[in-house]
N, C-alpha and C positions, 0 to 999 in steps of 0.2 A: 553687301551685308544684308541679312535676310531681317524683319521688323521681330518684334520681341515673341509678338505670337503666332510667326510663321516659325519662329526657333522652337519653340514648344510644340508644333503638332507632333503625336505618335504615330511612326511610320512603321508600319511592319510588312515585308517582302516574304516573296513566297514564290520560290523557282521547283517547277512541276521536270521530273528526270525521268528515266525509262534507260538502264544502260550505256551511260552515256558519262561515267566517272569521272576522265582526267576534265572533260566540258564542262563538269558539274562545277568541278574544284576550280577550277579560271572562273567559270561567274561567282561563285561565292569570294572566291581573292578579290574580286573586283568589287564586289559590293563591301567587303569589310573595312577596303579603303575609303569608300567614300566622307567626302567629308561633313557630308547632312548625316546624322546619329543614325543607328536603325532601331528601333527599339526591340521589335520581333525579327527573328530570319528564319520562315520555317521551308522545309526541306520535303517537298511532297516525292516521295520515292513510288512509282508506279510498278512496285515489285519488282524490282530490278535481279537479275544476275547473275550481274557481273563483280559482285565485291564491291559496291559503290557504299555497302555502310562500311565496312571496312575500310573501303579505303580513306571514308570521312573520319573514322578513327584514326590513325594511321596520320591524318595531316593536321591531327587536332582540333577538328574544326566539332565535332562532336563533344560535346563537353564545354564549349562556349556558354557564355551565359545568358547570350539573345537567341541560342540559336538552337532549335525545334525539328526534331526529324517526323516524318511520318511516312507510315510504308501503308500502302492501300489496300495490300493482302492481294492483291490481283490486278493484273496490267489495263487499268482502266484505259485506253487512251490518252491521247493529247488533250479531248474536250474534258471525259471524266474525271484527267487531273486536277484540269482547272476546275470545274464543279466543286471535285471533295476540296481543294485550295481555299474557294473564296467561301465555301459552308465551315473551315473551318477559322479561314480570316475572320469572321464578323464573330465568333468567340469572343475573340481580343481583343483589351482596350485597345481600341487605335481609330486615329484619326484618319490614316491614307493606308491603302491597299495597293502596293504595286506587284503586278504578276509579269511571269516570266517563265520563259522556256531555259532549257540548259545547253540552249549552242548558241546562246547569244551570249553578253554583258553587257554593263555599265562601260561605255569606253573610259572615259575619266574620271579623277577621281571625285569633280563638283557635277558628275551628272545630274545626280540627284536634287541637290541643294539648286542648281539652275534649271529642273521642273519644279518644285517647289514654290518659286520665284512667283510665279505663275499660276499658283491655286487661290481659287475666289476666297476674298477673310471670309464670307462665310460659309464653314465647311457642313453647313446641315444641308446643303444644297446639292444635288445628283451633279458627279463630275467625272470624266473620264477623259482623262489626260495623258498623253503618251509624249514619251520620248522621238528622237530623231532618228531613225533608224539606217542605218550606215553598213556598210562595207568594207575591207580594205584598200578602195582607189575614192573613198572618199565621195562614192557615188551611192544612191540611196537603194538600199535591200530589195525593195520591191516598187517604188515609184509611191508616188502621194497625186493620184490621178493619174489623166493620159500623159502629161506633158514634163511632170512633175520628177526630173530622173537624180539629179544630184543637190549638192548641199547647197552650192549657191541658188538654182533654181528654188529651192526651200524657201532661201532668206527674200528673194527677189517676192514670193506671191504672197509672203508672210506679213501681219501686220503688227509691230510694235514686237515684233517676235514669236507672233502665234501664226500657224495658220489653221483657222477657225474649220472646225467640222472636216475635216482631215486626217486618217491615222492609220496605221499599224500596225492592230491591235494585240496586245498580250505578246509587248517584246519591250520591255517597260513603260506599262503603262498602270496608272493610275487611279484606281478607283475608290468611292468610300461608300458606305455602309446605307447612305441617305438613296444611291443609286442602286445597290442590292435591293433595299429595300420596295424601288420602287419598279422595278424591270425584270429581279428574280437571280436566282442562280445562273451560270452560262451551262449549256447545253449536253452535258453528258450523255446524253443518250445518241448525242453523233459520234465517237468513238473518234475518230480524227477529223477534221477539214470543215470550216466555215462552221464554226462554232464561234470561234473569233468573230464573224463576217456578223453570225447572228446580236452577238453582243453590244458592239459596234450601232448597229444600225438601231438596236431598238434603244441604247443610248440617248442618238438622233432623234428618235421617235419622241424620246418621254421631256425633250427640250433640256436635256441635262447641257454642264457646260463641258464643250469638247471641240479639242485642237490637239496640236502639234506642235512643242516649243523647239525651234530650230536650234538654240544652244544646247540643249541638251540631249547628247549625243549617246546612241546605244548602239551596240556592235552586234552583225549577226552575219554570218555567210549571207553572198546572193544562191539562190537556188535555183536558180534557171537563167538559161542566157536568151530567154525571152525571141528568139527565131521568130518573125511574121512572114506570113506572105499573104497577098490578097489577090482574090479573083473572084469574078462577077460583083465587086464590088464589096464584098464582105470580107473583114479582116482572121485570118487565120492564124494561132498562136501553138508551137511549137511547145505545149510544155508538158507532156505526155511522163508518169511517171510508171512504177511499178504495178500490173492489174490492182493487185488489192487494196493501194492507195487511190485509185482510180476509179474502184466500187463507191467508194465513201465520199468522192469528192465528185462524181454525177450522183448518185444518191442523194446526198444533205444538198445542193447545191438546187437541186431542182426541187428537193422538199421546201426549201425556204420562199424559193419563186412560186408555187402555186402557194404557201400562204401569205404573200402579199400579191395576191390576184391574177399572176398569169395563168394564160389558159392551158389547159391541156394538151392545145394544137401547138402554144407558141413552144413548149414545156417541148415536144416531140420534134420540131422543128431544130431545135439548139441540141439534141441529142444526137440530130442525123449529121450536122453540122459537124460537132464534135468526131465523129466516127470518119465522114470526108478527109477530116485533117490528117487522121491517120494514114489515109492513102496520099493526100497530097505529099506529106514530111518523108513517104516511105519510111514508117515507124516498123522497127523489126517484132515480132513477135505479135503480130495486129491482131489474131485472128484470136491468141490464147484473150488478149486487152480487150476485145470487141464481146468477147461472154461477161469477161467483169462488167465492163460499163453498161450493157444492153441489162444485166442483170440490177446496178443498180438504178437504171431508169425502170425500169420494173416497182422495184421495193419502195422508191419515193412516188409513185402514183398510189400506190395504197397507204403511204404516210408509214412506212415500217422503218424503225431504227433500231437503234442498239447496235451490240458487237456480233454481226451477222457475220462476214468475212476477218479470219484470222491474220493477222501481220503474217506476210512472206506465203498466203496460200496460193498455189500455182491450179488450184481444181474447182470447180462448182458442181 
């Protein structure tokens, strides 16, 4: 049982879509069961379409009476989701912010109410709290460190149920208004990838309180089967995706390293790195991925972002 004035915080959620319908309608089932209230549910629609407000019509969920659409007018990204999300989160009275993608959920229905558990009584404080994020074999989405791969490993390095400074991020997690306030919006101007990474970390930075409550379980596909190999010593990782997710994800990744002081040399070193792997894994198509990525090492030495490269372009 949760104390009197953990049952009164206002929680309002906010799962950012892009196309992505019948995903959309499983996380919101999931979140309507839960058994912590929600006070707000709002629906950041990234222009979607594919009929995703229809089909929220369509399953009622539209016409709810916590429940909040917004369409962006143009397919901001992943990152510009969450941006327009959390600028329009701090609108609302509320106490907690949990944000969310629309291929994950809540796996049960006291997800919620067991993060909850776990927010400092006082909520004027910068907090960013995330869920346990999970798989279908029970094994964790993306690891929580090097070592860190399933649920038990979770509960083993966790203490009293958290594990401190560890997360996730933006796949149920947690934030409130005191941590906006003090770190800023997340990063819309990366259009996809380590936008997250960035929020996260400046989090870390501002001494907000942040971990990972091992009960409280959130479901999300694993995305890669994480392939290594290593030679000369250096660990090589298999998780090469589509070029144009690949522009944005050496672009913003290298942009965030030179502004927390790497050099230029190391910056050029981890891009050559990167491209090696390609030949190691025998990745098909290397030569069209090797312009995207050579391109976005380009754009992040000059600090350039926005939406430079368009979803699915094959050309530069």
């Amino acid at each position: 049982m949760l104390n009197n004035e953990k049952n009164q915080l206002k929680l309002l959620t906010a799962v950012v879509t892009f196309n992505r319908k019948q995903l959309l309608i499983e996380n919101i089932r999931s979140q309507l069961k839960q058994t912590y209230p929600i006070t707000y549910l709002l629906i950041i629609d990234n222009n979607s379409n594919d009929g995703t407000y229809e089909a929220l019509v369509d399953e009622k969920i539209i016409g709810l009476s916590n429940v909040y659409y917004y369409n962006t007018g143009d397919n901001l990204g992943g990152a510009g989701g969450f941006e327009f999300a959390v600028r329009k989160a701090v609108e609302y009275d509320c106490d907690l912010i949990c944000l969310m993608d629309d291929d994950g959920k809540p796996l049960y229905s006291n997800t919620f109410e067991n993060l909850i558990r776990f927010v400092p009584d006082d909520i004027t404080e910068p907090l960013f709290l995330n869920c346990l994020v999970v798989n279908d074999k029970e094994e964790l989405s993306f690891g929580l460190g090097n070592e860190c791969k399933t649920i038990i490993d979770a509960k083993q390095i966790s203490k009293n149920g958290l594990v401190h400074a560890l997360c996730n991020p933006f796949n149920g997690t947690f934030i409130n208004k005191a941590l906006v306030n003090k770190i800023g919006y997340p990063r819309g101007d990366f259009f996809i990838r380590f936008d997250e990474v960035d929020y996260f970390k400046k989090s870390l930075k501002s001494n907000a309180f942040v971990g990972t409550v091992v009960d409280s379980l959130y479901y999300h596909p694993s995305t890669s089967s994480m392939i290594t190999k290593k030679l000369f010593g250096k660990t090589f990782i298999n998780e090469y995706e589509s070029p144009w997710k690949e522009y944005y994800k050496m672009r913003n990744s290298l942009i965030l390293a030179r502004e927390n002081g790497t050099s230029r040399i190391r910056c050029f070193l981890k891009y050559k790195k990167y491209l090696f792997g390609m030949f190691l894994f025998k990745i098909k198509d290397r030569n069209l991925l090797k312009k995207f990525i050579k391109r976005g090492y380009k754009d992040a030495m000059i600090k350039k972002t926005g939406k430079i490269i368009n979803p699915g372009q094959l050309e530069i």
